[in-house]
PyMOL Python script that loads the backbone (N, CA, C, O; Angstrom):
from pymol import cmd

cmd.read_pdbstr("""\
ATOM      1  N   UNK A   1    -102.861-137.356  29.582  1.00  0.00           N
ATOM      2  CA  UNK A   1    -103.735-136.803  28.587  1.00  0.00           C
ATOM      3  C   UNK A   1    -103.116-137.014  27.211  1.00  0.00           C
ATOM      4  O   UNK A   1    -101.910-137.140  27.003  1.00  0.00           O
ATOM      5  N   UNK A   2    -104.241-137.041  26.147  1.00  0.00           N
ATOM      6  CA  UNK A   2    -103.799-137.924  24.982  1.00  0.00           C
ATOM      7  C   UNK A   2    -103.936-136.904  23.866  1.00  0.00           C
ATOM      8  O   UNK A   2    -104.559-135.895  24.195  1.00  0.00           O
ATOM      9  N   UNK A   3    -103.544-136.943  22.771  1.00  0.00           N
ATOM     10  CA  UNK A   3    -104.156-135.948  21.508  1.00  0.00           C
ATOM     11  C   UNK A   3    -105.523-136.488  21.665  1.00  0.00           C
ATOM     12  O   UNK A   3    -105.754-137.443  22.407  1.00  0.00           O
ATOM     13  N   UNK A   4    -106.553-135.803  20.878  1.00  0.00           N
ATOM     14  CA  UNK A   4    -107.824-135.920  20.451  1.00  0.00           C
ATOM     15  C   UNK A   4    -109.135-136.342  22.077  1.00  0.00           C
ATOM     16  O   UNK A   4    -110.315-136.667  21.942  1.00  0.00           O
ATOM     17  N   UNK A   5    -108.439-136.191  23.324  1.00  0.00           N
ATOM     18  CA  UNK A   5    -108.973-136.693  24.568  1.00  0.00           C
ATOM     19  C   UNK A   5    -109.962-135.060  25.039  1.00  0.00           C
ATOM     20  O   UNK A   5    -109.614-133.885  25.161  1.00  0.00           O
ATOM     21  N   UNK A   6    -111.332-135.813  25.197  1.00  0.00           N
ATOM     22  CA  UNK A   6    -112.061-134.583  25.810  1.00  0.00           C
ATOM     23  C   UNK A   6    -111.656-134.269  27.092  1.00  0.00           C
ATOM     24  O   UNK A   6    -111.593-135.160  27.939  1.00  0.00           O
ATOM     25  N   UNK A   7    -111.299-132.827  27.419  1.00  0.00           N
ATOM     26  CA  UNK A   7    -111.286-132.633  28.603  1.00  0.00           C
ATOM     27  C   UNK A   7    -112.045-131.237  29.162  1.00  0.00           C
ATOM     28  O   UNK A   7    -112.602-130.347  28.518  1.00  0.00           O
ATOM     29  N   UNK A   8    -111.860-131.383  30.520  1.00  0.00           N
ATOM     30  CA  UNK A   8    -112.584-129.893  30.752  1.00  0.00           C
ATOM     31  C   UNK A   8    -111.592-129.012  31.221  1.00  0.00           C
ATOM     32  O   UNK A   8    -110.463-129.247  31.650  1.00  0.00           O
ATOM     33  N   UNK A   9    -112.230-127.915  31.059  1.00  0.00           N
ATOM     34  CA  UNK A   9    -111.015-126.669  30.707  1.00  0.00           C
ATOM     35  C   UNK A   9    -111.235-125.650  31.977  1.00  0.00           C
ATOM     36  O   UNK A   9    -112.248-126.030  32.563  1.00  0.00           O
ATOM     37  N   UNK A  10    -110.645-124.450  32.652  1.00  0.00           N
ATOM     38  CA  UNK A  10    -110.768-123.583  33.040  1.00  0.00           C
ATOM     39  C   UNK A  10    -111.206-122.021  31.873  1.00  0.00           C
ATOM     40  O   UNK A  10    -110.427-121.290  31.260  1.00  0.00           O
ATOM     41  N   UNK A  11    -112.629-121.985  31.942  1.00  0.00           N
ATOM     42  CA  UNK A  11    -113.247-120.943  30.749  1.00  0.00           C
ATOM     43  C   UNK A  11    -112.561-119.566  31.184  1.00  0.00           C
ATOM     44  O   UNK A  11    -111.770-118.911  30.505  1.00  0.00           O
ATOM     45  N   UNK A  12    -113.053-119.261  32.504  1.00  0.00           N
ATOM     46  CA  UNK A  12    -112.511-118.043  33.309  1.00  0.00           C
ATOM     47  C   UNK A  12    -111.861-118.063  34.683  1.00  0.00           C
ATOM     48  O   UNK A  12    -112.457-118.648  35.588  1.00  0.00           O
ATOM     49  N   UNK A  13    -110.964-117.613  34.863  1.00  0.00           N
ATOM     50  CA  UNK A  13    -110.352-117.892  36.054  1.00  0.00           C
ATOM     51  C   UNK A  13    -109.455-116.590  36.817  1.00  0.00           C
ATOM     52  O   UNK A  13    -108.328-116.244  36.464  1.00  0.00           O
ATOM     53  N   UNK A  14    -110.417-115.845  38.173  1.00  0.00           N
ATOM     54  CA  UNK A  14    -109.876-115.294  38.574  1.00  0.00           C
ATOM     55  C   UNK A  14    -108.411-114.761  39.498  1.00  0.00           C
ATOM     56  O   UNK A  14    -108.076-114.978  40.662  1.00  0.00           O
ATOM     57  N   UNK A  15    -107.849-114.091  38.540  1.00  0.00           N
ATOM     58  CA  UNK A  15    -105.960-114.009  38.682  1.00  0.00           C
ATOM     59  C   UNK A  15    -106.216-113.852  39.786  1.00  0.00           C
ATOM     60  O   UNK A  15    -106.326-114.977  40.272  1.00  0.00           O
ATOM     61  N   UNK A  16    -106.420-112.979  40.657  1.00  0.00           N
ATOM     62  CA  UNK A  16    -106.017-112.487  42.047  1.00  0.00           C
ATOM     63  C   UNK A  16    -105.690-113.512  42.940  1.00  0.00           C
ATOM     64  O   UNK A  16    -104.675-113.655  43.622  1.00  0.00           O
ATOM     65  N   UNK A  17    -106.855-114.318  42.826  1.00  0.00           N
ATOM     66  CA  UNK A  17    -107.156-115.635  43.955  1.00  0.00           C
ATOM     67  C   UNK A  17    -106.502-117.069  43.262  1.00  0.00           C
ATOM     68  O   UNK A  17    -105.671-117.874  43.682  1.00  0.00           O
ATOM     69  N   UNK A  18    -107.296-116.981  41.989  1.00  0.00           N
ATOM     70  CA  UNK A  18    -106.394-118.033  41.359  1.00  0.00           C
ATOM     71  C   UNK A  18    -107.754-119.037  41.400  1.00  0.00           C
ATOM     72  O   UNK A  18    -107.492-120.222  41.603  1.00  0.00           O
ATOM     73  N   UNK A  19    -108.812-118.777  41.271  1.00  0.00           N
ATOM     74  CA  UNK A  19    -110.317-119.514  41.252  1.00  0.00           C
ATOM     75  C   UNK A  19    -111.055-119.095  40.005  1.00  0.00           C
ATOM     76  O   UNK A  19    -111.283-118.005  39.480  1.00  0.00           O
ATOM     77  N   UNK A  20    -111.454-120.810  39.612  1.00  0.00           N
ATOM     78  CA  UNK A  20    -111.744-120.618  38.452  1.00  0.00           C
ATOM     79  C   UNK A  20    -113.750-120.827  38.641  1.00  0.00           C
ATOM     80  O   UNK A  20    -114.286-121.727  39.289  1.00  0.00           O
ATOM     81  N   UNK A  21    -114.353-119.911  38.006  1.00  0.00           N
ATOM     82  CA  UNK A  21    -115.600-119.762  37.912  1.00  0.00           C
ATOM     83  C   UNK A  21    -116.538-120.319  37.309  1.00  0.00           C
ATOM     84  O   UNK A  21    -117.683-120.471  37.736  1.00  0.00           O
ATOM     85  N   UNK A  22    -116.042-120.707  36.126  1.00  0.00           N
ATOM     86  CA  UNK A  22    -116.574-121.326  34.651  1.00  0.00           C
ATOM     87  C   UNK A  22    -115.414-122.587  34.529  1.00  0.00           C
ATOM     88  O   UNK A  22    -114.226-122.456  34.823  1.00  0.00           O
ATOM     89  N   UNK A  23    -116.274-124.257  33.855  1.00  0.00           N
ATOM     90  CA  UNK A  23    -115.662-124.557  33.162  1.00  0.00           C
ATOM     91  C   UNK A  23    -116.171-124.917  31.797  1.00  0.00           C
ATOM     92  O   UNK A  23    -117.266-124.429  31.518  1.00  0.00           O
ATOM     93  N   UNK A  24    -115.632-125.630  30.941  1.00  0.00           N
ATOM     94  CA  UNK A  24    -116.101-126.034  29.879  1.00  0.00           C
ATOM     95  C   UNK A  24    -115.366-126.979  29.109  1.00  0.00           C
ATOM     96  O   UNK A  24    -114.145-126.983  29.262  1.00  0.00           O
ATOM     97  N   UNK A  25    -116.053-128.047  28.044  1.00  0.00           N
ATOM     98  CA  UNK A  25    -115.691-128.945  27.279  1.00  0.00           C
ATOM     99  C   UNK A  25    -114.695-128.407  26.436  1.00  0.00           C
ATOM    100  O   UNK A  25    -114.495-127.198  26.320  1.00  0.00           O
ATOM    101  N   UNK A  26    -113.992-129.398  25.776  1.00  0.00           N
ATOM    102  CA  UNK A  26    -113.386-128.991  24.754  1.00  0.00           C
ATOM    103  C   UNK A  26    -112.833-130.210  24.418  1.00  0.00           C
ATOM    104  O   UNK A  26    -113.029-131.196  25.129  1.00  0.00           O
ATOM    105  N   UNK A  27    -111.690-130.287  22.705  1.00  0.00           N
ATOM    106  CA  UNK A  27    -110.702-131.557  22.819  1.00  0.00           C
ATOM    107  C   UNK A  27    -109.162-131.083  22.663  1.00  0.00           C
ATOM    108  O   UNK A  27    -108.728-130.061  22.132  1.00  0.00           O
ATOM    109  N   UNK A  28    -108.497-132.107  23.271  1.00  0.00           N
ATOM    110  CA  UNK A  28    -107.259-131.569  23.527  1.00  0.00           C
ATOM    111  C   UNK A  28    -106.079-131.872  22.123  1.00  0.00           C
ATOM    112  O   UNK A  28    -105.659-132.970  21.757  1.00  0.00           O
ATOM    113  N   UNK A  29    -105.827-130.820  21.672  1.00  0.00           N
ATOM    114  CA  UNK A  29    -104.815-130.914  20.632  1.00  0.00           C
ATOM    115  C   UNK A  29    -103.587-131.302  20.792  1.00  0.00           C
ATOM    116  O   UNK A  29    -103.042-132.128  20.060  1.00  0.00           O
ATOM    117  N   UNK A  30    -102.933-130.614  21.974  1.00  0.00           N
ATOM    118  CA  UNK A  30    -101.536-130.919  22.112  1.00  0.00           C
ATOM    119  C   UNK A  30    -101.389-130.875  23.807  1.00  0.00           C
ATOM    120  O   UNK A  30    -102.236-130.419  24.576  1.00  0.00           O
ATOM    121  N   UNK A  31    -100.203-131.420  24.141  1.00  0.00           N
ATOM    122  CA  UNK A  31    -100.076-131.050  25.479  1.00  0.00           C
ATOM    123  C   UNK A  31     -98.661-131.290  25.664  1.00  0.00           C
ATOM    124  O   UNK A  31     -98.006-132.305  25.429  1.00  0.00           O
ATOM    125  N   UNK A  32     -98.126-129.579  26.373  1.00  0.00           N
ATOM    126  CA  UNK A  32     -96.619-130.114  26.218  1.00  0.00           C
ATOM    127  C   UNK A  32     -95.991-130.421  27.850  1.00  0.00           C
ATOM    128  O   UNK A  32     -96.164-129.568  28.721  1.00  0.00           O
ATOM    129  N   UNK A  33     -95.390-131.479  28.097  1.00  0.00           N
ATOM    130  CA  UNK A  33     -95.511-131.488  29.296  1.00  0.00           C
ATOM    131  C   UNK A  33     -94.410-130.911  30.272  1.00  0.00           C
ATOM    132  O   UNK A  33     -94.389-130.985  31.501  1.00  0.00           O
ATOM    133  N   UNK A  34     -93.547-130.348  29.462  1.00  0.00           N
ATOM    134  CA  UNK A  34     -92.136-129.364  29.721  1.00  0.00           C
ATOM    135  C   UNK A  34     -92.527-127.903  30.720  1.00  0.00           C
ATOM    136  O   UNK A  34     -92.225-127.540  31.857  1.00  0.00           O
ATOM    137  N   UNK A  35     -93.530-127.216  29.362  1.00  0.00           N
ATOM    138  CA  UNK A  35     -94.111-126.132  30.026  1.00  0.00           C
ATOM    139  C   UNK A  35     -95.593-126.591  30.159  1.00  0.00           C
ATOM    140  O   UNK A  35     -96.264-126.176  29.214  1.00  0.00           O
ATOM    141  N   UNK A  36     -96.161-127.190  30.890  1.00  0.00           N
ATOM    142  CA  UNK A  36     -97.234-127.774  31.212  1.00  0.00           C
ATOM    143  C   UNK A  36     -98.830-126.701  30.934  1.00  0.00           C
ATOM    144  O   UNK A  36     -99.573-126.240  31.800  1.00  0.00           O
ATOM    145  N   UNK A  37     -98.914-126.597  29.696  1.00  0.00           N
ATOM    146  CA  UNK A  37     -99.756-126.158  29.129  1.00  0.00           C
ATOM    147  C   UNK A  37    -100.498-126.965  27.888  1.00  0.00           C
ATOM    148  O   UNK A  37     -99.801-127.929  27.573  1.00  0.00           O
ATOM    149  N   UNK A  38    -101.500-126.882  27.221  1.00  0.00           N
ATOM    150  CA  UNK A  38    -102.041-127.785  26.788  1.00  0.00           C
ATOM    151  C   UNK A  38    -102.709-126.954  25.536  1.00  0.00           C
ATOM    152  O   UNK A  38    -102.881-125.745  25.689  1.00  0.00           O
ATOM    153  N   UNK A  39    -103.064-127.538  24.383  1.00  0.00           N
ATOM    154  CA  UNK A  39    -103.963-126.452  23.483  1.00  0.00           C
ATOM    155  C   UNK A  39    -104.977-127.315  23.258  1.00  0.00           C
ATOM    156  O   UNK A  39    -105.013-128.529  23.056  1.00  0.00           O
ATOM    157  N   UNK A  40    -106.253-125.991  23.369  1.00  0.00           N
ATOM    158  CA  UNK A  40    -107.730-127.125  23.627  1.00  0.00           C
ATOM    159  C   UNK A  40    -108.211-126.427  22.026  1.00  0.00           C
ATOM    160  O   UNK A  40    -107.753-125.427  21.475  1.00  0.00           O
ATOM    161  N   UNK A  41    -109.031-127.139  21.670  1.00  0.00           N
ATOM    162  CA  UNK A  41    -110.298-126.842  20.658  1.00  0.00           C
ATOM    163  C   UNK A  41    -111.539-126.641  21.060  1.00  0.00           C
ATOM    164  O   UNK A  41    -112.123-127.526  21.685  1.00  0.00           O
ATOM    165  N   UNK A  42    -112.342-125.050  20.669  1.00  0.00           N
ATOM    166  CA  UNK A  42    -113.146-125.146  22.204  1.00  0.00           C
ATOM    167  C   UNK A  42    -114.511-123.804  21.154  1.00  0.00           C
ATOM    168  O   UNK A  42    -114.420-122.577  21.137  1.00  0.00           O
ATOM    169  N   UNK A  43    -115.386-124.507  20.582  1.00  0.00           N
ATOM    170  CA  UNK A  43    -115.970-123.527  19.343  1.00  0.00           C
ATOM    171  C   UNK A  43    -115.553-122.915  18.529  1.00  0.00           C
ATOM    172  O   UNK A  43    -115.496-121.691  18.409  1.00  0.00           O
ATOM    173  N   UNK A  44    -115.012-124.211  17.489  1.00  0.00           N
ATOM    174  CA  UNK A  44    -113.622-123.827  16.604  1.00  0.00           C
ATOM    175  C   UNK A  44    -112.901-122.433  17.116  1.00  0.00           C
ATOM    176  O   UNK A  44    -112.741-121.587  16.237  1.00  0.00           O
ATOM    177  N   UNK A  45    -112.609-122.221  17.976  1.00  0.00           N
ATOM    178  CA  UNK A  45    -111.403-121.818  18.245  1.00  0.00           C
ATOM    179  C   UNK A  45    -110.136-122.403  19.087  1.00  0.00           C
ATOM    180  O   UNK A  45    -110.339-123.342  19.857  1.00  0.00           O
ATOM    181  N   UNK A  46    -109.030-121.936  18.966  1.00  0.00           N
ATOM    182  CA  UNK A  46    -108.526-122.715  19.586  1.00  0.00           C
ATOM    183  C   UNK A  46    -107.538-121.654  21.058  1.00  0.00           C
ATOM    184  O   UNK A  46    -106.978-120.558  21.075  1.00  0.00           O
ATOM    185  N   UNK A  47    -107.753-122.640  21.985  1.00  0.00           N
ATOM    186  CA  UNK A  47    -106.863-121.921  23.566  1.00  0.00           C
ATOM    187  C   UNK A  47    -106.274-122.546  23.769  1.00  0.00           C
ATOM    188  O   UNK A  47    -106.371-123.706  23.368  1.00  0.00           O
ATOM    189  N   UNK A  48    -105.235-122.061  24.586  1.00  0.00           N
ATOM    190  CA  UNK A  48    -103.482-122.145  25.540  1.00  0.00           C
ATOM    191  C   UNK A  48    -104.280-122.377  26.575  1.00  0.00           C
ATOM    192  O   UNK A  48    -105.300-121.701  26.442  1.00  0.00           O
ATOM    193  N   UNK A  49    -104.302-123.208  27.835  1.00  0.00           N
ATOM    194  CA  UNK A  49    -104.789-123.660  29.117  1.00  0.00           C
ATOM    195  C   UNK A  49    -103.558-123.874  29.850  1.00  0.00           C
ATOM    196  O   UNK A  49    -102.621-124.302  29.177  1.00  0.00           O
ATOM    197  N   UNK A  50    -103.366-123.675  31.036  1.00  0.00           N
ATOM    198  CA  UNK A  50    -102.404-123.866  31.930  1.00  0.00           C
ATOM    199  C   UNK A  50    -103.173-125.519  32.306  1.00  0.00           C
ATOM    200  O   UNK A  50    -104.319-125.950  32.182  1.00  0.00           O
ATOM    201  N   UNK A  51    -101.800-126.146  32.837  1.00  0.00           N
ATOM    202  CA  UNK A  51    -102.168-127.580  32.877  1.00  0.00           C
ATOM    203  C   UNK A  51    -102.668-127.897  33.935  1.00  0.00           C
ATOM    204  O   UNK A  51    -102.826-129.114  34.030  1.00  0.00           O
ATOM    205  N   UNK A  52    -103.174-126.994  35.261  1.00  0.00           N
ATOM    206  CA  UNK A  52    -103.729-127.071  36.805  1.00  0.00           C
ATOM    207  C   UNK A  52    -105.261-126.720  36.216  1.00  0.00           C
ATOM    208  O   UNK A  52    -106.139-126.771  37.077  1.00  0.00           O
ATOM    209  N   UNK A  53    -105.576-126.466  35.229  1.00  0.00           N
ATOM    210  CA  UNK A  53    -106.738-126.013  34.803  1.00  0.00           C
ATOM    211  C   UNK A  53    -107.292-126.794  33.817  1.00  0.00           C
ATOM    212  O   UNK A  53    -108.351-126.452  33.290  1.00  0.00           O
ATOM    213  N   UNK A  54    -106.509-128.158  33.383  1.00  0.00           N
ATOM    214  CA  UNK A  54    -107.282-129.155  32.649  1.00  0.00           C
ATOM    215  C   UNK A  54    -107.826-130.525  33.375  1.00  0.00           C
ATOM    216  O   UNK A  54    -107.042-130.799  34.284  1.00  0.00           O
ATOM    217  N   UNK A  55    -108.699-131.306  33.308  1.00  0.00           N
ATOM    218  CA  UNK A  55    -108.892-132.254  33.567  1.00  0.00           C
ATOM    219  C   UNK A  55    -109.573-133.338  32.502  1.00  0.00           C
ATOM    220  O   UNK A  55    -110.338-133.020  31.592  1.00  0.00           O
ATOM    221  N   UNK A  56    -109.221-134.401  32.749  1.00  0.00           N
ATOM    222  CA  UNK A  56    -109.725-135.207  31.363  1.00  0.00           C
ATOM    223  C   UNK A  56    -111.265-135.765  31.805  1.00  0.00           C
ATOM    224  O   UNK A  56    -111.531-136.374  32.841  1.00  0.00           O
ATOM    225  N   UNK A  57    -112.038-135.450  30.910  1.00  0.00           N
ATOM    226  CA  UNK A  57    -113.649-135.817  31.213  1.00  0.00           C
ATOM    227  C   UNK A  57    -113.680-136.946  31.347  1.00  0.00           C
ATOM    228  O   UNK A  57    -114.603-137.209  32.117  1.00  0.00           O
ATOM    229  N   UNK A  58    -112.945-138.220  30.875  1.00  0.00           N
ATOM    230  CA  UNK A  58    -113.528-139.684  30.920  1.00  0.00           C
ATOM    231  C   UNK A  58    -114.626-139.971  29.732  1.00  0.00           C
ATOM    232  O   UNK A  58    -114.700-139.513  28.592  1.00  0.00           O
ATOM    233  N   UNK A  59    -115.387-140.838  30.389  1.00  0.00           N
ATOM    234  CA  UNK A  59    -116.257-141.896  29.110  1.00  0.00           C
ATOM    235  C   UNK A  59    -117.568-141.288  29.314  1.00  0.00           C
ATOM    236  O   UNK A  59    -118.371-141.551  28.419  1.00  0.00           O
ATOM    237  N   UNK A  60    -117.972-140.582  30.208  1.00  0.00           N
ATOM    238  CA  UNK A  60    -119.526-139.889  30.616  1.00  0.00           C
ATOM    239  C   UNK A  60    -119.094-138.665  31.160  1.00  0.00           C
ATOM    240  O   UNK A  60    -119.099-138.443  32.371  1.00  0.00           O
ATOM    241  N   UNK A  61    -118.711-137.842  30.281  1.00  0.00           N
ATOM    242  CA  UNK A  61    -118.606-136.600  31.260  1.00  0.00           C
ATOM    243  C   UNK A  61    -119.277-135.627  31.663  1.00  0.00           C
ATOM    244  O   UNK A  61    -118.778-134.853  32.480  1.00  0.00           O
ATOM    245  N   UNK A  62    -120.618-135.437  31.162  1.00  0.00           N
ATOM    246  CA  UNK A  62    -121.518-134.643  32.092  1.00  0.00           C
ATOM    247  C   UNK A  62    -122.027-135.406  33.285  1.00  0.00           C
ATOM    248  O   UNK A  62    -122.534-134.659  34.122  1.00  0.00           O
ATOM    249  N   UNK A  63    -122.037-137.017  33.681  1.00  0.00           N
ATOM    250  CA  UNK A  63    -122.267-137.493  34.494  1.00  0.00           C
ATOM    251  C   UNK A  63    -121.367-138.044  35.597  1.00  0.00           C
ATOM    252  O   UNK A  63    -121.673-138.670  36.612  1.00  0.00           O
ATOM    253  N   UNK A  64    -120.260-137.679  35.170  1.00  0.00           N
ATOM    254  CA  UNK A  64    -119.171-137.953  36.032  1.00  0.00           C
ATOM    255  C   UNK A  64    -118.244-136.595  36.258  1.00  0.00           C
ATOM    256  O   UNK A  64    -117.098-136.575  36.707  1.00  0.00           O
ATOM    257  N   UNK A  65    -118.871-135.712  35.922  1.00  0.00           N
ATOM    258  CA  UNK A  65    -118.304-134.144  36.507  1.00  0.00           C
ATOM    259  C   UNK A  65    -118.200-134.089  37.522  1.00  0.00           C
ATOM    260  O   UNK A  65    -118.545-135.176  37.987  1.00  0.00           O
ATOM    261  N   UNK A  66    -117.796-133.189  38.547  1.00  0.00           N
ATOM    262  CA  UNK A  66    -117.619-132.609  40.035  1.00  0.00           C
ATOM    263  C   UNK A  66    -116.906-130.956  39.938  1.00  0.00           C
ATOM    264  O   UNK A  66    -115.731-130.620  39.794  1.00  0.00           O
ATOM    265  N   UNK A  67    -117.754-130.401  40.035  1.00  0.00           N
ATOM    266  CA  UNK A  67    -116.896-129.235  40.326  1.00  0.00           C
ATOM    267  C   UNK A  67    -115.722-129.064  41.426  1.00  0.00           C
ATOM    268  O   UNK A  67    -115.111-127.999  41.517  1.00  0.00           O
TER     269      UNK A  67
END
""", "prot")
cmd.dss("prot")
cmd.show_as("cartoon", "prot")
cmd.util.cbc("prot")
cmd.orient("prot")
């Protein structure tokens, strides 16, 4: 994963189980790969994502999604 690369995010994700419910677009600002967390841009705001919870959308990504 690259600076400025759309990816999809984990929106909500239940702790107990560890299942995420929601995802959503965003672009990726940084990604550190030490502590494998990532910072997304996501309706001008910006989130901390754990890195099991990002995936990079590709070139069509509402058409090449999979939950």
């Amino acid at each position: 994963m690259n600076r400025g690369d759309l990816v999809w995010f984990a929106l909500t994700v239940n702790t107990q189980t560890n299942e995420v419910t929601d995802w959503d677009l965003g672009m990726l600002l940084e990604y550190s790969t030490v502590q494998k967390v990532g910072t997304v841009l996501y309706n001008g705001k910006i989130r901390r994502v754990r890195g099991e919870y990002l995936k990079t959308a590709g070139k069509n990504p509402l058409e090449n999604w999979t939950a």
